[in-house]
C-alpha positions, 0 to 999 in steps of 0.5 A: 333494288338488291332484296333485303337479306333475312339478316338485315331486317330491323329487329321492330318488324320480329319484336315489336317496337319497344323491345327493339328499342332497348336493344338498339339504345342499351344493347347496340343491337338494330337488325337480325343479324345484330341479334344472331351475332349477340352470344351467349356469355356463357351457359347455366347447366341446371344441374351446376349453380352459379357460386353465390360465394364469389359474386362481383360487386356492382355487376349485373349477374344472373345466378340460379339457387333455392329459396332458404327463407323469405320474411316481410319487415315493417319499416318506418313505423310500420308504414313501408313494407319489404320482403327479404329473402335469403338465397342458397346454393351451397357455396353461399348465401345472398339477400334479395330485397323487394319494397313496396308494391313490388313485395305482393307476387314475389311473396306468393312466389319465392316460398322456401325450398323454390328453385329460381333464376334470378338477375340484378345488380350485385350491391353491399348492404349492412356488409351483406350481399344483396340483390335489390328488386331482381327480376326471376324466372321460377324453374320448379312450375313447370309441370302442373301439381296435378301431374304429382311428383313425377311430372314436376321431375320430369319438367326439372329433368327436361330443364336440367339437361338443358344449357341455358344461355346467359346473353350480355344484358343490360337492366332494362332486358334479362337474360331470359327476355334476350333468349325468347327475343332469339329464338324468334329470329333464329330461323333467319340463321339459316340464311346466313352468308358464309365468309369462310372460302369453302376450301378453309371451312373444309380444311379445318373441318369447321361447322357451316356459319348457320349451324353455327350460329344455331348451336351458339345459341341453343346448344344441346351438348357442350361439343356443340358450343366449342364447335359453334365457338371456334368456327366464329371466332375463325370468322372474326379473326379470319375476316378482320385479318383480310381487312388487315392483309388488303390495307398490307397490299394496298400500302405495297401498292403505294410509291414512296421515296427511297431514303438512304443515309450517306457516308459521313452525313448527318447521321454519321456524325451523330453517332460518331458524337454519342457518349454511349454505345447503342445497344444491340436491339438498338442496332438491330431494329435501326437496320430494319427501319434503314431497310424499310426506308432504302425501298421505293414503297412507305415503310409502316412499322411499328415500334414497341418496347420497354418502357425506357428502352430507348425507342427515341433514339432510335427514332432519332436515328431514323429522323436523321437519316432521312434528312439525309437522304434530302427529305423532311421527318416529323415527330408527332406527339400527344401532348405539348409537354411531351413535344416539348420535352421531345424537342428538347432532348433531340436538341440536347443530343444532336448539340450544333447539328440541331443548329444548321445555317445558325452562327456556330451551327454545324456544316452538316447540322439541320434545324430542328424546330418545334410546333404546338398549338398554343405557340405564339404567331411570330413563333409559329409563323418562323416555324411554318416558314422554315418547314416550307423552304426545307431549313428545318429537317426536323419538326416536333410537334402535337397535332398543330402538324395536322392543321391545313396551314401547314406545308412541307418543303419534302416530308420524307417520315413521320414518327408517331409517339403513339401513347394511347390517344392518336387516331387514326385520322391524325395520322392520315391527315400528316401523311397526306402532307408528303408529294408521296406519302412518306415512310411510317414509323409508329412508337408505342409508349408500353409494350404490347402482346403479340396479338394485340399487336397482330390486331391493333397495328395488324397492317404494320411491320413489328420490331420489339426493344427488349433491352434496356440502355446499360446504366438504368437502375432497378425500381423497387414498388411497393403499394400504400394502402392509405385507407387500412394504415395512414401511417404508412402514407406519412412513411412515404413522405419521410421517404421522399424527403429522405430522397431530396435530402440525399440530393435527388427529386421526386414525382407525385402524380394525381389523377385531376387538376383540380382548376376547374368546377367541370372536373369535379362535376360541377358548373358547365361551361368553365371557360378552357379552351378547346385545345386546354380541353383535349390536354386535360382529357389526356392527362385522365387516368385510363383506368375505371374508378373503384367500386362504389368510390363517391369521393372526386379523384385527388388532384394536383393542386390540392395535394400540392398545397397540402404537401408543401404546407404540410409533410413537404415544408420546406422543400422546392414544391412545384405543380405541372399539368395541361392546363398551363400556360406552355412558357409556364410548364416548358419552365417548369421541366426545365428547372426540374431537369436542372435540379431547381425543383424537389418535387414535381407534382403532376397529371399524367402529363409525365407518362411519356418521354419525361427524361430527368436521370436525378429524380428517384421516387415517385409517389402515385396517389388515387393509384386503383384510378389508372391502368396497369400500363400507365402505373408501368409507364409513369413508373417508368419516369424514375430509375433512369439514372446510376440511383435506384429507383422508388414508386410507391402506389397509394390506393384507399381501395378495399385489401380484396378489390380487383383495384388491389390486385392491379396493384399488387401485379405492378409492384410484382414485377418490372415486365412491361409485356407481362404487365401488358398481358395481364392488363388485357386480362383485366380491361374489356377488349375494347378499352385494350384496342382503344377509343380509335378502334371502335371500328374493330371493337364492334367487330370481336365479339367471340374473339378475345385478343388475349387467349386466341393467339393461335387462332389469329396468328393462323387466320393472319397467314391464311389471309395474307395468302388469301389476299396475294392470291386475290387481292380484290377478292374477286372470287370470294363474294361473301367474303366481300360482303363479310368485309363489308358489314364488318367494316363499313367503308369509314370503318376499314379507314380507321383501321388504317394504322389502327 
């Protein structure tokens, strides 16, 4: 048995038992290595206060400042005590709280003028804000009083010349019980495997990992931190970009038929039938997936561009030469609305070429069926069948696709319409359906950054639409805040009255259903099917909830109702979300995109693909609920034709919350890729690389995807050469094991069109 390495050990053997415990369930932390790879968040110089001034509500903070007053109040007649105490540093004041028996030693401690660290939970009381119990480190008892003034300046002295660490902490461990828990384990670092190859490490002039790792944690200069932090961040880049690079080769690796399209086939005489002329990015990014699809190995692109910037055509396009070329393309969708509305505008488009071998169909023409799960057998049965013996070219469809039973006659593409939710599973699972697997093209619903695309889909291939289709029109955004000013809420039903009185339909969207006791937290076990589950799950906003918000999500019934019987009256006033029967919502879309509905009241079942050019205005309700590239994406939904278009956000979120600016940078701008940029800025990095990436969350610990693009775009190239020169890293055995720990064998799958 190969010896455990320093790292690897479980951190109960250093620690004991119960702090290993928390810092496995609260902190994801199991072994040395673990622990070592947990930085600081940043560093408190004694000498630099945290400012009180702008601390964030609901957060777990640590902050350092002098005691200005402490008093304890009787309450409930005298029977409870608390101690309140008043904190300072000059930029502002906080209140401390402590009840009950909790009063006696803070009370002996925190006498005025004491200097104390201190860490809790950011809360709001009596428009006050307060630290309840916080747990404290007294920073001014370190020399006895007997050493007299000048030992107690000395200990201050030897204090303030030291960066403190503040870890990532959670309420059951400060700051300061994760720092002793380091220091016990920091000797391991010397043990630390390096991943760099020596010849990268030298060239950059970048610090050994283990003295790395000792000046991340316990720095004496500032330089010692920025030293410790890039050699780190080059590690993640460095060693998630190899994981990338072997996916990369590996896929070079793989045969692929070769697909071309033929002189005056299907494609041909599409095109030869478009109203419209293509725009030249359309033209362009066709001729690199024609490119990629012409070699004998799968193409893996990745498709990205502004929200209506037309990425279905061109995906169409793509479809169709490959059914040319005597293959199969298969478009798979996130919801079954979505497919649906897919299907129908790829049918609408393509006209008799969607009706091959039908009366009337085109000689040239295909069939172009539709699968989604909740289809009915007969249905469901003529559609396997038709993708079986090849009749259908063209299948649309959710991840019914995936299920075993169904089989391809010859799949030659799948198109992924990514929207945020397929993992990676999915699309292996439809890839494994080709005799050899068939060529990728993957679609992202909003624009991405360069880097996340670089990290995200770092194994694709990127083309970027940055223009729009002639003809769509501006959208103007304004944000409602319906908590500060009900009046301008009413204002927003007169103006999406006014909308359908001039002749064109609106959206209102909301962030719940509203059918179902779960959502609103209730009763367990309401019967919905599995399927119905995962549609209302997809319809959830992607934002978090507003500070201390205890009221449920608007939803789509209830707001329904009120409207139609309330500011709406009158008008054609109709509800679309997952939980509907498919017949039901397929008829609902179909008389909206008819004009046979006003307003259209729905979940973000609409976010994506939903194309009706006479619908204008858009009111989005509980608006703070959502990310900055949903509100984008649904926003999206209007202005698609020759009227402008109108989004209004409706928010009760307070004027100066960070749920307010979202806003505010929605309706600033129209940039799907600036939004992109500040919607990483806002999120977490993990919630930005998604559910399915867990696997490459985990991994970026030091790196950030957003400010390190110079970093990642260098460690991209040095790995796609290291890789080429060695692809099975024979020569860079700590490399080898870096790939393993980081990527556990499942993990580096899941990277797998990331």
């Amino acid at each position: 048995m190969e010896p455990v390495s320093a790292l690897d050990e479980p951190l109960k053997k250093l620690l004991g038992g119960a702090t290993a415990k928390v810092m496995a369930e609260h902190l994801g932390l199991h072994t040395v290595g673990d622990l070592l790879h947990h930085y600081p968040r940043r560093y408190e110089e004694r000498g630099r206060l945290t400012p009180l001034s702008d601390l964030p509500l609901d957060e777990h903070v640590t902050v350092v400042a002098q005691v200005a007053d402490a008093r304890v109040l009787g309450f409930n007649n005298g029977r409870g005590k608390r101690l309140e105490v008043t904190l300072t540093d000059g930029s502002g004041r906080l209140q401390l709280v402590f009840f009950g028996h909790g009063v006696h030693k803070p009370h002996q401690d925190l006498l005025p003028g004491r200097r104390a660290m201190f860490a809790g939970k950011v809360g709001v009381f009596n428009r006050k804000t307060q630290l309840a119990h916080p747990t404290y480190q007294l920073l001014d008892t370190e020399a006895g009083a007997a050493d007299g003034e000048a030992g107690v300046r000395e200990a201050v002295d030897a204090f303030a010349g030291r960066l403190l660490p503040l870890y990532p902490a959670c309420k059951q461990l400060d700051s300061w019980r994760i720092a002793k828990a380091v220091d016990t384990v920091l000797p391991s670092a010397q043990e630390a495997v390096d991943p760099l190859p020596a010849a990268l490490r030298e060239g950059r002039g970048f610090v050994s990992l283990p003295e790395a790792l000792v000046k991340v944690h316990r720095p004496q200069t500032k330089a010692d931190i920025e030293d410790a932090r890039e050699r780190l961040k080059w590690d993640e880049a460095f060693v998630l970009q190899v994981a990338l690079a072997r996916r990369r080769y590996a896929d070079t690796q793989l045969p692929a038929v070769a697909r071309r399209p033929v002189p005056d086939g299907l494609l041909d005489a599409f095109d030869a039938r478009l109203p419209f002329t293509l725009t030249e990015g359309q033209r362009k990014v066709s001729g690199e997936i024609f490119g990629d699809l012409a070699t004998e190995h799968p193409m893996h692109r990745l498709l990205q561009g502004e929200v209506g910037s037309g990425k279905t055509m061109v995906a169409l396009r793509a479809m169709l030469a490959v059914v040319d070329g005597g293959g199969q393309a298969a478009m798979l969708a996130p919801t079954e609305v979505l497919a649906q509305q897919h299907h129908r505008s790829i049918t609408e488009m393509m006209g008799d070429l969607a009706e091959g071998g039908m009366l009337g169909g085109s000689s040239l023409g295909t069939k172009v069926v539709l699968l989604t799960g909740s289809m009915g057998t007969a249905a469901r049965r003529r559609a396997l069948l038709d993708l079986t013996t090849g009749e259908a070219g063209l299948v649309i469809g959710t991840h019914a696709l995936i299920e075993d039973k169904v089989s391809f006659h010859d799949l030659g593409l799948v198109v992924v319409d990514e929207q945020h939710r397929f993992g990676v599973e999915q699309r292996d699972a439809l890839r494994s359906k080709g005799k050899q697997p068939p060529h990728l093209l993957v679609m992202t619903a909003t624009p991405i950054p360069r880097t996340v695309a670089m990290t995200v889909f770092g194994d694709l291939e990127t083309s970027v639409l940055d223009q729009l289709p002639a003809g769509r029109s501006p959208i103007a955004t304004h944000v409602v805040p319906a908590a500060d000013k009900p009046h301008f809420l009413a204002r927003a039903w007169e103006r999406v009255r006014e909308e359908v009185e001039g002749g064109h339909q609106a959206y209102v969207v909301c962030p719940r259903i509203g059918d179902d006791p779960e959502e609103a937290g209730g009763a367990k076990g309401a019967k919905t099917g599995k399927g119905a589950k995962a549609a209302a799950k997809a319809e959830e906003p992607d934002a978090p909830s507003p500070d201390g918000d205890k009221r449920p999500p608007l939803a789509v019934l209830d707001i329904a109702a009120r409207l139609a019987a309330g500011p709406l009256a009158g008008l054609r006033v109709e509800v679309l979300h997952g939980r509907m029967n498919p017949d039901d919502k397929d008829d609902v879309m179909r008389r909206f995109a008819a004009g046979q509905v006003d307003v259209l009241v729905a979940t973000t079942v609409i976010e994506v693909g939903v194309n009706v050019p006479n619908a204008t205005a858009m009111v989005i309700m509980d608006a703070d609920r959502f990310g900055v590239s949903q509100l984008h994406q649904l926003r999206g939904r209007v202005g698609r034709g020759s009227a402008p278009g109108l989004c209004l956000l409706v928010s009760e979120a307070h004027e100066a919350s960070p749920a307010r600016a979202r806003l505010g940078a929605v309706a600033a701008t129209l940039d799907g890729f600036e939004l992109s940029r500040i919607d990483l800025e806002q999120r977490r990095e993990g919630d930005v690389l998604g559910q399915a990436q867990s696997g490459v969350r985990s991994s970026l610990r030091m790196l950030t995807v957003i400010d390190d693009e110079e970093i990642i775009t260098a460690a991209r190239a040095e790995a796609t050469r290291t890789v080429a020169a060695d692809p099975e890293l024979t020569g860079h055995p700590e490399l080898r094991t870096a790939l393993d720990a980081l990527l556990d064998k499942d993990r580096e799958e899941f990277l797998d069109k990331g």
